[in-house]
C-alpha positions as a LaTeX table, in Angstrom:
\begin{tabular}{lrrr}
\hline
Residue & $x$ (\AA) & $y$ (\AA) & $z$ (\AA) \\
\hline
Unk1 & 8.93 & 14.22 & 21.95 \\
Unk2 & 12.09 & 16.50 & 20.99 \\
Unk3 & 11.73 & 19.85 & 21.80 \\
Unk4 & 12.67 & 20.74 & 18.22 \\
Unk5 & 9.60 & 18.59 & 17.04 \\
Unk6 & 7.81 & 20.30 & 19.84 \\
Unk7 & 8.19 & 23.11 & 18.25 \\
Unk8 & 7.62 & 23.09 & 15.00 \\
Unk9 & 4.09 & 21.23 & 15.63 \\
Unk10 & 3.82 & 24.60 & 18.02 \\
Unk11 & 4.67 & 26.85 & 15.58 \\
Unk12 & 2.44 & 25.00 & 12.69 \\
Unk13 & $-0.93$ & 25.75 & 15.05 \\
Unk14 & 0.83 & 29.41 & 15.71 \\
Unk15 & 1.21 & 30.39 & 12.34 \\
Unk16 & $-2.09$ & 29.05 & 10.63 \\
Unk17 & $-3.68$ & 30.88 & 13.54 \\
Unk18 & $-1.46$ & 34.16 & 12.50 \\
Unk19 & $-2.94$ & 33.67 & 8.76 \\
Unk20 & $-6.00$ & 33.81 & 10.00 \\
Unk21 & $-6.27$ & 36.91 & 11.80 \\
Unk22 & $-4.67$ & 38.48 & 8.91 \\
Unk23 & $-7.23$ & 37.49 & 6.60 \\
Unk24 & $-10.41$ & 38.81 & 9.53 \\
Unk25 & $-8.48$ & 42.09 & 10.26 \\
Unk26 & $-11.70$ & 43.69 & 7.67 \\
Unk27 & $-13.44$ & 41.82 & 10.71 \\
Unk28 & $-11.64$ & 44.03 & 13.74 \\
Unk29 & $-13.31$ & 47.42 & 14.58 \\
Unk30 & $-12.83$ & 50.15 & 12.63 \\
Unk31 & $-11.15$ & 51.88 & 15.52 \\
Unk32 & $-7.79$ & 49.61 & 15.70 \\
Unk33 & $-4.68$ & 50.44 & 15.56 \\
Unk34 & $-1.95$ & 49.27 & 13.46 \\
Unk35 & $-0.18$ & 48.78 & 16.72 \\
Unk36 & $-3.78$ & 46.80 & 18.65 \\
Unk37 & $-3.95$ & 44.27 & 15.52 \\
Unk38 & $-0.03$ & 43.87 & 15.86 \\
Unk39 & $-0.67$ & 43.25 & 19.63 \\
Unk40 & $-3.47$ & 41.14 & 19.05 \\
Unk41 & $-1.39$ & 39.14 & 16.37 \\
Unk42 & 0.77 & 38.79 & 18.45 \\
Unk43 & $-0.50$ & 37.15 & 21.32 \\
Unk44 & $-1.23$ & 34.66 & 18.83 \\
Unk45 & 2.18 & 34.35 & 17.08 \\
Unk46 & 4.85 & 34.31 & 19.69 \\
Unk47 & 4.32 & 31.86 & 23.20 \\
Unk48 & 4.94 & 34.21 & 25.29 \\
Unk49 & 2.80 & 37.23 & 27.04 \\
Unk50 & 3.46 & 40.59 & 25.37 \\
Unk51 & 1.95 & 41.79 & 28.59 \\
Unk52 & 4.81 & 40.17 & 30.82 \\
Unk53 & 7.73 & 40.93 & 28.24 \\
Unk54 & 10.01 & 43.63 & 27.19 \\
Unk55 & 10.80 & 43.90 & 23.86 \\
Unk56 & 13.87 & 45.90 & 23.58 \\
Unk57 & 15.82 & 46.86 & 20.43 \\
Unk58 & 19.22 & 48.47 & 20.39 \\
Unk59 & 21.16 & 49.57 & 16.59 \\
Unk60 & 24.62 & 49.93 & 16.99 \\
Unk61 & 27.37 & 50.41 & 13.87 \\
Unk62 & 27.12 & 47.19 & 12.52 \\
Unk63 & 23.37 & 46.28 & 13.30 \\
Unk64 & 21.87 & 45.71 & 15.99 \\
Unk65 & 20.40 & 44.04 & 19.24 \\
Unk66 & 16.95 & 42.65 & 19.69 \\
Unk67 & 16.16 & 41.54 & 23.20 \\
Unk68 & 13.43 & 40.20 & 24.60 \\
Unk69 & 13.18 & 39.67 & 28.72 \\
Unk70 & 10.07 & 38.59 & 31.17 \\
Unk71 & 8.90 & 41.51 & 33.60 \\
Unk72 & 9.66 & 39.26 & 36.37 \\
Unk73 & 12.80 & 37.80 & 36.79 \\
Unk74 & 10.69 & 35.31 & 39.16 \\
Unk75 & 8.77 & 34.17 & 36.27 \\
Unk76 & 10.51 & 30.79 & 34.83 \\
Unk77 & 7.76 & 29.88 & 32.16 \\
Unk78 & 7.95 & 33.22 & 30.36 \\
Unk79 & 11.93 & 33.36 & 30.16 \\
Unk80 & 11.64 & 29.92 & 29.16 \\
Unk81 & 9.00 & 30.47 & 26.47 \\
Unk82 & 11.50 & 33.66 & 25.22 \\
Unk83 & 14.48 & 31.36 & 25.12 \\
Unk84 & 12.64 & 28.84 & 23.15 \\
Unk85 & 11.15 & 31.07 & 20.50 \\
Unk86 & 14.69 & 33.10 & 20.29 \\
Unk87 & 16.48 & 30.65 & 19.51 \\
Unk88 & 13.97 & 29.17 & 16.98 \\
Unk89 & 13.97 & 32.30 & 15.28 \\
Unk90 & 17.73 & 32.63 & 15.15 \\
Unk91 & 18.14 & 29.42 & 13.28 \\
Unk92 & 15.12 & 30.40 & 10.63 \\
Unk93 & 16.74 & 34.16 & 10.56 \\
Unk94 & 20.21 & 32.12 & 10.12 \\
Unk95 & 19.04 & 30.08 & 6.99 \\
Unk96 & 16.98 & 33.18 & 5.48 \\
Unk97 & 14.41 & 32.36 & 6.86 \\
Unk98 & 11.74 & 35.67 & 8.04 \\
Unk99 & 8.88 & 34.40 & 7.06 \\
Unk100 & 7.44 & 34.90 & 11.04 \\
Unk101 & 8.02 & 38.37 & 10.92 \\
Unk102 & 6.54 & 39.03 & 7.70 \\
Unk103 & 3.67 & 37.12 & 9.10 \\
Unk104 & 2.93 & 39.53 & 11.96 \\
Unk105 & 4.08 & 42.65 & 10.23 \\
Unk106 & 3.28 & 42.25 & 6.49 \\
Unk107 & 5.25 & 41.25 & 3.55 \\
Unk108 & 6.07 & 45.04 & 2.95 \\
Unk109 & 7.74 & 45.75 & 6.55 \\
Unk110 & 10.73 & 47.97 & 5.95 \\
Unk111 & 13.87 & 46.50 & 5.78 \\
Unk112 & 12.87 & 43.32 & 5.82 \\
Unk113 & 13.19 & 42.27 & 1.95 \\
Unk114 & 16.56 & 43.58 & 1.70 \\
Unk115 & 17.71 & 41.19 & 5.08 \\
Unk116 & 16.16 & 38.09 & 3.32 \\
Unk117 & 18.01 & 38.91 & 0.27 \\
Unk118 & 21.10 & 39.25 & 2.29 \\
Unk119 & 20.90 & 37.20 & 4.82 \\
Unk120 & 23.83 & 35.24 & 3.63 \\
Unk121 & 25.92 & 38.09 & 4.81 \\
Unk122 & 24.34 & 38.75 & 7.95 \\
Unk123 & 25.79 & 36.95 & 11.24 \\
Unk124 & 23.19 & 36.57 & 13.93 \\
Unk125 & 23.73 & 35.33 & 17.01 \\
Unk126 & 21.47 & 34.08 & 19.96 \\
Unk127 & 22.59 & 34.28 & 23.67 \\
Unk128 & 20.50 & 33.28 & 26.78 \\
Unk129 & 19.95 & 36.10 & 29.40 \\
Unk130 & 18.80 & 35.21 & 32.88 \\
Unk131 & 15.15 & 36.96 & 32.02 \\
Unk132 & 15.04 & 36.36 & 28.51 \\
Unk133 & 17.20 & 36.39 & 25.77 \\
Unk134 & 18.51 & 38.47 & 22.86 \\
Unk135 & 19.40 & 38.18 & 18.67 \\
Unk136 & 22.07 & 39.94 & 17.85 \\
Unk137 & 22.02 & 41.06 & 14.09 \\
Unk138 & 25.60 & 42.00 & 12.39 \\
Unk139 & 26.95 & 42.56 & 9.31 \\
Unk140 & 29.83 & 44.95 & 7.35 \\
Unk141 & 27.70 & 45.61 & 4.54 \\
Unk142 & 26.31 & 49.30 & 5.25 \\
Unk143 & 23.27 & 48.54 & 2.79 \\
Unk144 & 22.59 & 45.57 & 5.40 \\
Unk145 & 23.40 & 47.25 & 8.44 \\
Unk146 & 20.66 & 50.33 & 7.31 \\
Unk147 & 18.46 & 47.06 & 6.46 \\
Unk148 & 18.22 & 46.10 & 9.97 \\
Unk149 & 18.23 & 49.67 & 11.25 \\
Unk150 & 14.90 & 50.34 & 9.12 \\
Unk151 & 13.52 & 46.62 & 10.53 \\
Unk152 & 14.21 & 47.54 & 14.28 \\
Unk153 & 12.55 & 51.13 & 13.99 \\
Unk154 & 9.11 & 49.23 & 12.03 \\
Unk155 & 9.16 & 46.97 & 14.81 \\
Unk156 & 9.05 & 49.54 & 17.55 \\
Unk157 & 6.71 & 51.58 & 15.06 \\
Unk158 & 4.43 & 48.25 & 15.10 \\
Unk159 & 4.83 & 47.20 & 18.60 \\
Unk160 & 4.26 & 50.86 & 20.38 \\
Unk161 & 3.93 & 49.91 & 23.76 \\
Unk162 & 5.47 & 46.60 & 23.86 \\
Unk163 & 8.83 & 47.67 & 22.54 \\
Unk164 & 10.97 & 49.90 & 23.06 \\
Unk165 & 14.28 & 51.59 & 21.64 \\
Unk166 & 17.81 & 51.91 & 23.69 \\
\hline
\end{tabular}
């Protein structure tokens, strides 16, 4: 089986799993967090651990950085599960495509809207790292540029814990 194919039967189960714990989230204690459902989510949407991953994201004058690396750089199946689902999510995020993100952080996740509408003008770019990998998100539209600014700050917002800024 192609690893492409391999993934998008993956990403089928993923995301009809997603859906559903959106539609229980009545069902989750009335203690949770924002942040515990996102966590909880997603364990369920991405492949690999948030509890063995860093999520990192950097703005800079055109956009941004997202980056994504295992704890251990001794631990092969998570920087190959990153790898995988970065660079699946660069070639969605290349043809428009968000709809994972709005599926763990809600169709109303700030800037989010504005990069789908634009994405046309936005040049992202995957690169391997040796413990992960990283999305880089550029563009010389400022109303863009402040798009992915507002995305990268709800995604730390979301993630607490499991992200962080630099």
């Amino acid at each position: 089986m192609s690893a492409m194919r391999f993934l998008t039967i993956g990403l089928a189960g993923v995301i009809g799993t997603a859906a559903s714990l959106w539609a229980h989230a009545d069902d989750m204690p009335a203690d949770t967090t924002r942040q515990d459902m996102v966590h909880q989510m997603g364990h369920e949407v991405m492949p690999f651990s948030l509890d063995k991953t860093s999520h990192i994201f950097t703005t800079n004058d055109t956009g941004g950085v997202q980056k994504v690396l295992a704890q251990s750089s001794e631990d092969k199946e998570q920087v190959a599960l990153i790898q995988n689902h970065l660079l699946y999510e660069s070639v969605q995020f290349q043809q428009g495509n968000f709809a994972d993100p709005t599926r763990l952080h809600g169709e109303d996740m700030p800037g989010l809207k504005t990069m789908e509408e634009g994405s046309t003008r936005i040049r992202i770019q995957y690169e391997r790292l040796p413990t992960g990998a990283q999305i880089t998100y550029s563009s010389d539209d400022p109303k863009l540029v402040e798009a992915i600014h507002d995305w990268f700050k709800a995604q730390l917002d979301d993630h607490g814990a499991d992200a962080k800024p630099q």
